[in-house]
Legacy VTK file of the C-alpha trace (Angstrom):
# vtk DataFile Version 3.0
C-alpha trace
ASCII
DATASET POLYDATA
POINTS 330 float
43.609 -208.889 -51.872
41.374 -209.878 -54.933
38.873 -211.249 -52.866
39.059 -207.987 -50.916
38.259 -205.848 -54.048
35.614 -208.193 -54.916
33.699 -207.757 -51.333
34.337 -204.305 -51.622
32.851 -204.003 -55.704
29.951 -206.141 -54.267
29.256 -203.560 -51.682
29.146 -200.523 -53.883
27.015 -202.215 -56.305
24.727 -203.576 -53.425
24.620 -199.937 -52.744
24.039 -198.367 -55.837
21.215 -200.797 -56.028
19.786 -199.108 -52.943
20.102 -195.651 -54.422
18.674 -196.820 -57.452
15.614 -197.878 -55.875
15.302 -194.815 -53.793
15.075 -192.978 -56.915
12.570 -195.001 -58.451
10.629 -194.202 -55.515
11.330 -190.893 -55.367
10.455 -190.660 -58.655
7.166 -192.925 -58.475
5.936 -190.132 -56.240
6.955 -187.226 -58.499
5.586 -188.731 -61.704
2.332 -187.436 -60.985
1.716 -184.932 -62.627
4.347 -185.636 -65.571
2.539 -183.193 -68.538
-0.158 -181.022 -68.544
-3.442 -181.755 -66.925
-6.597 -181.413 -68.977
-9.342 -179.994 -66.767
-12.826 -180.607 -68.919
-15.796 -178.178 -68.060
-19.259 -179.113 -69.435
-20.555 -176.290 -70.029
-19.511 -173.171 -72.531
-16.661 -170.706 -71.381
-17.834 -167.588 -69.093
-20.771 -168.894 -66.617
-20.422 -170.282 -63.772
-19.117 -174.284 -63.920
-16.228 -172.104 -66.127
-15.545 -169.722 -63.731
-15.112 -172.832 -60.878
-12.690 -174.670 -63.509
-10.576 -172.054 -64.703
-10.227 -170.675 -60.424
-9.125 -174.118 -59.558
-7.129 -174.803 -62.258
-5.102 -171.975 -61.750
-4.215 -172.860 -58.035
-3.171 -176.733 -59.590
-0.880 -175.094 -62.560
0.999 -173.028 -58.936
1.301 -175.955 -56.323
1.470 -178.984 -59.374
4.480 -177.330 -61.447
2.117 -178.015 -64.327
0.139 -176.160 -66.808
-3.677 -176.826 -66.072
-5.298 -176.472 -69.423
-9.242 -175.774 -69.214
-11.143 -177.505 -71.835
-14.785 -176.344 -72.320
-17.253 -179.456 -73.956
-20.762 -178.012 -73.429
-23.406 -180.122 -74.769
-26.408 -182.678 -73.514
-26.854 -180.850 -70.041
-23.075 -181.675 -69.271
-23.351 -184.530 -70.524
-20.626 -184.704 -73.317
-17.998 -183.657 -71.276
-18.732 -185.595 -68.576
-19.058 -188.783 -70.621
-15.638 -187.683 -72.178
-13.987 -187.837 -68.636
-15.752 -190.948 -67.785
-13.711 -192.701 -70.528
-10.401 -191.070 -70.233
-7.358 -192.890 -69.153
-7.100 -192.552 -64.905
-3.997 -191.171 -64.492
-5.071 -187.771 -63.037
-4.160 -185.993 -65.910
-7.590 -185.687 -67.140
-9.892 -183.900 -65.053
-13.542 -183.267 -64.641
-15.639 -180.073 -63.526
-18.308 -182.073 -62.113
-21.502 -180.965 -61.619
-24.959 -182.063 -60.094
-26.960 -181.882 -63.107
-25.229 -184.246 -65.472
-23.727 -186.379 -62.119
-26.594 -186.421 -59.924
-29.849 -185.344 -62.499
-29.647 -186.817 -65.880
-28.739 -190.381 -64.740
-32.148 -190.677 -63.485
-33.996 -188.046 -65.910
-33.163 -189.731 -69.216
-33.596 -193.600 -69.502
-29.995 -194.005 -71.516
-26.992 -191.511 -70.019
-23.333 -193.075 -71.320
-21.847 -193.410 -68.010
-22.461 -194.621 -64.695
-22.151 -190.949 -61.990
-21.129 -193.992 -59.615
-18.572 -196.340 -61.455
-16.983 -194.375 -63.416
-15.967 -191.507 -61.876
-13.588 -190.983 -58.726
-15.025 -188.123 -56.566
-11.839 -185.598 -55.191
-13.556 -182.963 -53.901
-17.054 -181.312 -53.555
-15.912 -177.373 -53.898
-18.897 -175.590 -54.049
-22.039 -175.773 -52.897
-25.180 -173.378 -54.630
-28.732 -172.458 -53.667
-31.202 -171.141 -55.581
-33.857 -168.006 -54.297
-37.652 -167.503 -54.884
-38.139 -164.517 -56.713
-41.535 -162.309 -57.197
-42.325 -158.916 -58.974
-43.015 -156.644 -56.571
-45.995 -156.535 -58.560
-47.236 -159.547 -57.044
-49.310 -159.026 -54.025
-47.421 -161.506 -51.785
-45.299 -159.971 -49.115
-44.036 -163.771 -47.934
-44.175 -167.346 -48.897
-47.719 -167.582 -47.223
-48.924 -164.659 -49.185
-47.536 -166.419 -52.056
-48.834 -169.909 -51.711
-52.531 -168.274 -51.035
-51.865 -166.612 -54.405
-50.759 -170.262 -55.981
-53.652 -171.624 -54.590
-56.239 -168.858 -55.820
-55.189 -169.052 -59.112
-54.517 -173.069 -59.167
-52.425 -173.787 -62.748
-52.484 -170.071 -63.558
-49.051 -169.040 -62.757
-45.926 -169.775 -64.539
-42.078 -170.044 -63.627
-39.098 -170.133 -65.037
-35.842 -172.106 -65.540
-32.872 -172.588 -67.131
-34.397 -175.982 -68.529
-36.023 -179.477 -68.142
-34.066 -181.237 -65.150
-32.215 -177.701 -63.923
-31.991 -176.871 -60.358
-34.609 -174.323 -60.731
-36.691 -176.198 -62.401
-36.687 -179.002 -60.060
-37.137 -176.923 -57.163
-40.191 -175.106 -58.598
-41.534 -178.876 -58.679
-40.181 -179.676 -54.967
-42.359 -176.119 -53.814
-45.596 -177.182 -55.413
-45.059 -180.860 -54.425
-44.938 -179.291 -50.984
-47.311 -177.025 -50.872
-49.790 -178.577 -53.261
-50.152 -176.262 -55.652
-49.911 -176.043 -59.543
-48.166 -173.717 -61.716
-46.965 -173.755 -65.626
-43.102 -174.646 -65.831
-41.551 -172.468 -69.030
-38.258 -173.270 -69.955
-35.991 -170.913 -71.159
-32.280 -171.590 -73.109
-30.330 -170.004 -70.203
-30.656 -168.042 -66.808
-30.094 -164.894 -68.234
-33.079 -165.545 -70.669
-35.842 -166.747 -68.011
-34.744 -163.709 -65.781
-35.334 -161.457 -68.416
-38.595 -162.786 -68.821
-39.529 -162.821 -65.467
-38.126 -159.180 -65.076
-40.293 -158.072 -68.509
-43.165 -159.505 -66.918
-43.688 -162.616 -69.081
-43.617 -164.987 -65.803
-44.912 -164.631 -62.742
-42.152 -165.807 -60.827
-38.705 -167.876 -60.589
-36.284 -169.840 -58.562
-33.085 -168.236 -59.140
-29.301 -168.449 -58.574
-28.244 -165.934 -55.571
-25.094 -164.644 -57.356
-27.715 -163.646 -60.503
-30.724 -161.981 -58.340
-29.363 -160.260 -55.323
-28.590 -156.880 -57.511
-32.341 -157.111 -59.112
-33.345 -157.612 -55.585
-31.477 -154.773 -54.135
-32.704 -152.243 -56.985
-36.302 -153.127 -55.900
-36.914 -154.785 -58.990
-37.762 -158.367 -57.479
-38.698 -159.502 -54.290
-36.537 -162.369 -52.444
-39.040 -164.849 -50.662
-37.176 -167.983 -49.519
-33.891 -169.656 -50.014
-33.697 -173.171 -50.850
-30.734 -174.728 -48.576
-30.802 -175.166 -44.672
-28.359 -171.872 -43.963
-29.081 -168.788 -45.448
-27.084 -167.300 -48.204
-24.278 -164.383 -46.894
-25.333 -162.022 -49.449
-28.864 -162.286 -48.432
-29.025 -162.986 -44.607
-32.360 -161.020 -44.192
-34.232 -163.605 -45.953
-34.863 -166.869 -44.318
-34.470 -170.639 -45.393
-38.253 -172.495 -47.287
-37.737 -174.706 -44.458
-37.862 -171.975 -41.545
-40.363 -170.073 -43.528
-42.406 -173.389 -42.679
-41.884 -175.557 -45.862
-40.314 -177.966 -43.358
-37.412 -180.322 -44.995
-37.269 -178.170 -48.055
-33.858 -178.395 -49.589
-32.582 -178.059 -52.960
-28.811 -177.103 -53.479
-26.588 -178.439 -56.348
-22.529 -178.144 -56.642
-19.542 -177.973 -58.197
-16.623 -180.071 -58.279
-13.414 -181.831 -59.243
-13.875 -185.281 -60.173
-11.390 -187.667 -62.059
-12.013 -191.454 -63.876
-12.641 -194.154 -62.312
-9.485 -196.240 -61.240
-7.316 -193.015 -60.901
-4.270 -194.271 -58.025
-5.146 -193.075 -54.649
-2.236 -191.309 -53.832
-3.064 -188.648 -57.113
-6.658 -188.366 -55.816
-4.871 -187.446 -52.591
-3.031 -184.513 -54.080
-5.586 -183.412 -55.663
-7.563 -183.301 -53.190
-5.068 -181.552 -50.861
-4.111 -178.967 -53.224
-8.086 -178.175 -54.037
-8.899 -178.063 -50.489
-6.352 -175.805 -49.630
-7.241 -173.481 -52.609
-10.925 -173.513 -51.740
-9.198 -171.851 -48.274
-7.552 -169.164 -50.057
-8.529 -165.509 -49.550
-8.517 -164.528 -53.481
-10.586 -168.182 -54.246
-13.135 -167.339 -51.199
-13.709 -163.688 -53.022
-14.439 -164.781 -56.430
-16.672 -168.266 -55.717
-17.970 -167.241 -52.305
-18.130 -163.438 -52.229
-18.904 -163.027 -55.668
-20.229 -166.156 -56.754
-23.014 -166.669 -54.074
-21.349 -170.222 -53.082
-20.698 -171.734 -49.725
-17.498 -173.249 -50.210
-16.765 -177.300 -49.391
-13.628 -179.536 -49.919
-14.929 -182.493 -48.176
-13.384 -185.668 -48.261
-13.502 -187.905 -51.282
-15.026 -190.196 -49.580
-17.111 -187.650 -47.999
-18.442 -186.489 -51.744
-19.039 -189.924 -52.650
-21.995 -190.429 -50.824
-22.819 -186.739 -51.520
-23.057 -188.131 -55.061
-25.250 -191.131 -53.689
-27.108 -189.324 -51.813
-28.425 -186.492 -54.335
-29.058 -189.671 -56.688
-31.770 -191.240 -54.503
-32.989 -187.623 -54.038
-33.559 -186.415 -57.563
-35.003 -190.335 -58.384
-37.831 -189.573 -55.825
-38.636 -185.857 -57.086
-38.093 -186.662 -60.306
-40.845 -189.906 -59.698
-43.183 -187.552 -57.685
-43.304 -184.708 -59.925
-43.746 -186.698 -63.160
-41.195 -185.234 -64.420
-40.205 -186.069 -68.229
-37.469 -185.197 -70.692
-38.396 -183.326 -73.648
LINES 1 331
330 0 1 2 3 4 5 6 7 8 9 10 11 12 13 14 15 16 17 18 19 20 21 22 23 24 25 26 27 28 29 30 31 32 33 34 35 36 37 38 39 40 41 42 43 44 45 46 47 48 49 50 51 52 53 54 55 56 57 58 59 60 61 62 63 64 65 66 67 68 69 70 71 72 73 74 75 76 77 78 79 80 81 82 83 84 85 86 87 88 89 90 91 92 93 94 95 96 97 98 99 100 101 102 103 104 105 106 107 108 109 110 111 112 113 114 115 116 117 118 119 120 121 122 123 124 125 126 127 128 129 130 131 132 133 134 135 136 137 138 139 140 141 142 143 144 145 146 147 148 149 150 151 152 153 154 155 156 157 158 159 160 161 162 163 164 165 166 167 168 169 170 171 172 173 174 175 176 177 178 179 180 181 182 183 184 185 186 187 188 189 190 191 192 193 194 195 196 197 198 199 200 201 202 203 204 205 206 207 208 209 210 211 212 213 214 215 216 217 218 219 220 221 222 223 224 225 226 227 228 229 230 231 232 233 234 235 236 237 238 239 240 241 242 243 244 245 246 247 248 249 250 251 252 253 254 255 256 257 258 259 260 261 262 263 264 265 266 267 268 269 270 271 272 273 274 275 276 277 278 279 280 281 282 283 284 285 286 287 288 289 290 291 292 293 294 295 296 297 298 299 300 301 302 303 304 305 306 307 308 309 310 311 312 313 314 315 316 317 318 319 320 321 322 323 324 325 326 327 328 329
């Protein structure tokens, strides 16, 4: 009879044992997240990495069951709160907006940049990607990129464009267009979009490479002229106006991105949620209207693996412009 209850006390411990690790596994897979989940932005509140950050963040705080807390670190090109992300502890609950320039641009712009856009970082999920239009007075007597590389090239080193700043996308592809069509023009850098588009709409430059999102309405009211496109597809809110490269500027591309990025070593299985949960929110009808209808944005999700060697990729590209162009930091 003893030995009876013994056996039978054995069993129920053997299975409590069982239940206990169930629940340790069970709750191993609910740990993440466990608190709220700092999601750092680069750049200052209101533009357009902010915009990305606070969308997404939104859709983690509803399918994570926790608060998604948008932290803005502008500074260095990015740079600041990217390097803050690059040393954060990798448990997924510190997030990164990522972004080409400081990822992809300043690692191979400046000779010292504090992380490595390789090692240190664990790609989720490209969301965005953005391309960037040429943009003319309609003052300017060039009715199409061949009109307006005849004008480059009559008044070689005569022209100037704008951009948002040594090493921005529309800086560098300003340098890409006069790589490829050999021409020369005077690069003026402004503090901030809005600044070199006021110039260029006040007359002060002769032309720019801008965001869509930023010139479609100028180019709509008449007051600037759309040329060209910089990516391979043209943009929905400008369909009329073709790609550089089927305008005849063959292999021109120049398109940068946003994303969600998280420190190196994060587990697997969180950069698998988060991934998930982005891509599905990057499929979402509201998401779609504000960073693709709105935002001039084709929207992504790839892979992580996919965005990794987007990341390698855009390094070895911006190396070589970078090298061809002569371009230097200020």
């Amino acid at each position: 009879m003893r030995e009876t209850w013994i056996n039978a006390a054995l069993a129920a411990l053997a299975g409590l044992s069982a239940c206990g690790a169930l629940a340790q596994k069970s709750d191993a897979g609910q740990k993440y997240p466990s608190r709220p989940i700092r999601f750092i932005c680069p750049y200052v509140a209101g533009g357009a990495g902010d915009i990305f950050t606070r969308t997404i963040g939104q859709k983690l705080t509803e399918a994570l069951g926790q608060t998604v807390v948008v932290d803005n670190r502008p500074g260095a090109n990015g740079g600041i709160g990217t390097d803050l992300v690059a040393k954060a502890q990798p448990d997924g609950h510190t997030l990164l907006m990522g972004n080409s320039g400081p990822m992809t641009v300043n690692p191979v712009l400046y000779k010292k940049v504090p992380y490595d856009a390789v090692k240190d970082f664990a790609p989720v999920t490209q969301g965005t990607s953005y391309m960037y239009v040429l943009v003319v007075p309609p003052s300017l007597p060039a009715a199409n990129v061949n009109d307006f590389i005849a004008v480059l090239k009559s008044k070689s080193g005569q022209l100037t464009y704008g951009s948002t700043g040594i090493g921005g996308g529309n800086h560098l592809s300003g340098e890409l267009f006069n790589l490829m069509t050999n021409t020369q023009s005077i690069h003026v850098p402004y503090t901030g979009s809005a600044a070199a588009l006021a110039a260029l709409l006040g007359g002060q430059i002769s032309y720019m490479f801008d965001t869509v999102i930023t010139a479609v309405p100028h180019v709509r009211a008449g007051k600037l002229k759309a040329l060209g496109v910089t990516a391979r597809k043209r943009a929905s809110s400008l369909p009329e106006i073709g790609t550089l490269d089927e305008l005849g500027l063959k292999g021109f591309e120049l398109t940068q991105w946003q994303a969600v990025v998280a420190p190196a070593g994060t587990p697997k299985p969180v950069v698998d949620v988060l991934y998930r949960e982005v891509a599905k929110a990057l499929r979402m009808p509201d998401v779609i209207e504000r960073l693709a209808t709105q935002g001039g944005n084709e929207l992504v999700g790839n892979t992580p693996e996919e965005f990794a060697q987007v990341i390698k990729n855009d390094l070895a590209k911006y190396s070589k412009l970078i090298k061809s162009a002569g371009i230097q930091p200020q």
